[in-house]
Steps between C-alpha positions, in 0.01 A plus 500: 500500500503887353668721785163716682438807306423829635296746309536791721881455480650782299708248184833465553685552119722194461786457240579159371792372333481117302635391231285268274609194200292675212473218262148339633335852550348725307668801616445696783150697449220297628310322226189307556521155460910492391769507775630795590813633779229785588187248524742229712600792788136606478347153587801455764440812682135367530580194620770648784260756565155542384578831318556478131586806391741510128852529549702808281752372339826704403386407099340255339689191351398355230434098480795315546702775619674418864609718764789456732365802757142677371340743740112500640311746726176479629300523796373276805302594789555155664831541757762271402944479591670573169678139526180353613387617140738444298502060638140522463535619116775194437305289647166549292600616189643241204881419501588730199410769727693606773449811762855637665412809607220664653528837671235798648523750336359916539125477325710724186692223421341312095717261332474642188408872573823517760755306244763705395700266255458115398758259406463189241710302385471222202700246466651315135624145518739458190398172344223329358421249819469685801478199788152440624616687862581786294271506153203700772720798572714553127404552142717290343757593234656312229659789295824654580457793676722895495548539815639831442251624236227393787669711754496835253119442431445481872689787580285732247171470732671658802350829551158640457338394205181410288457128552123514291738248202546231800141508646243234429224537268264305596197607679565412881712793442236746535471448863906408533732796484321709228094604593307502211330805468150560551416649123681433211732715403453760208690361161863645550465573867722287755419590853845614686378365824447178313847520318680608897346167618758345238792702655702282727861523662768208483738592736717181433498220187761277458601115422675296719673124428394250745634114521247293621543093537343474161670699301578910448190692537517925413249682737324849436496745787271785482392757790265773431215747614243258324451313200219440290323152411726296338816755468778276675373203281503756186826616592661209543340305144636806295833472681516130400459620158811725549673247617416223234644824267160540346494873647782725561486645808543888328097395385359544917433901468326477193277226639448681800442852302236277291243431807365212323493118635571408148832678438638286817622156499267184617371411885773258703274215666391595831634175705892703506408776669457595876436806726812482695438812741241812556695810653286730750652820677522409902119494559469481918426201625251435780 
């Protein structure tokens, strides 16, 4: 049975931590009909406790993206022990789900608002037959591979820069990372509040050589501020292309100079990347 609710209660802010197996979902913004990581924790926190109010996530993966430690807030009114919420989540939501953390937090804290830096990762098995414990969680790569020539592509996004070349172009992204503005435009005219939504920091990019029972797998690891839809799958598809040798790695500031989607290299399937971490300043706990 839902815990009691109490409406004159003032809502206590809660922040969640899970992490979620992204291939059967359609991402994480609530979709009617489809499966979603936001509509799941919804219809959980409705059957724990009566309220159903729409968890904040830190960002919004995409479908078949997975998440070793995404971040929630919302609110409940109902009064309910941290680990008392956190079994009850487990225990009603499906297995490819799972709740670690939960913590009260000041009514300031937002998942997303409050997040100072992400971290992804996405991971490259090198072969052509992943095994069927691993083919969920890689792309899979038969070509040989430049390690080194990866490493210098990934090193040329650290810093501040204009990531509009590795942003998606399709139309979810209006409501993504980039708002699509109310008029059009005049013909020539670029909005620079439009062009500063584009404008992310990476403080960190880098490949790394794993050995997993399978078989070598090379992993991207990328922290920044934020990242628009589809960057970190961008990034890595037109590194792939530096490292097959079909792009020198000397070619990344004139893509990024170019600001168009087309200039960059193609989108890496979404089933190798995850959301490994959400960094917040020390937010007081309550």
């Amino acid at each position: 049975m839902p815990e009691t609710t109490h409406p004159d209660a003032a809502p206590q802010t809660w922040m969640l931590t899970l992490a979620y197996d992204g291939t059967d979902f359609q991402g994480w913004q609530i979709q009617p009909g489809l499966p979603t990581i936001q509509g799941e924790l919804q219809a959980a926190l409705g059957r724990i406790t009566g309220e159903t109010p729409l968890p904040q996530g830190s960002g919004r993966t995409d479908a078949g993206v997975h998440a070793l430690a995404q971040v929630a807030s919302f609110a409940l009114s109902a009064p309910i022990p941290a680990e008392n919420l956190v079994r009850a989540f487990n225990r009603t939501l499906p297995s490819s789900i799972r709740v670690s953390k939960a913590s009260a937090m000041q009514s300031t804290f937002h998942a997303r608002h409050s997040a100072l830096a992400k971290n992804y990762e996405y991971r490259v098995f090198l072969g052509a037959d992943p095994p069927p414990f691993l083919a969920r969680y890689v792309l899979a790569c038969p070509w040989p591979l430049d390690f080194d020539a990866l490493q210098a592509a990934a090193r040329l996004f650290e810093g501040e820069h204009d990531f509009m070349s590795f942003a998606a172009t399709d139309p979810d992204l209006a409501h993504r990372d980039l708002a699509a503005p109310s008029e059009p435009a005049p013909l020539g005219f670029e909005s620079t509040a439009a062009q500063a939504k584009t404008v992310k920091t990476i403080f960190s990019s880098t490949w790394q050589k794993r050995q997993s029972d399978a078989g070598p797998v090379l992993v991207y690891r990328v922290r920044g501020s934020g990242f628009l839809h589809h960057m970190v799958r961008n990034l890595v598809g037109t590194m792939l292309d530096v490292g097959r040798d079909h792009l020198s790695p000397d070619e990344i500031p004139r893509i990024l100079a170019a600001r168009s989607r087309s200039a960059a290299g193609p989108t890496a399937p979404a089933q190798g990347l995850f959301l490994v971490s959400v960094d917040y300043s020390d937010f007081d706990q309550v």
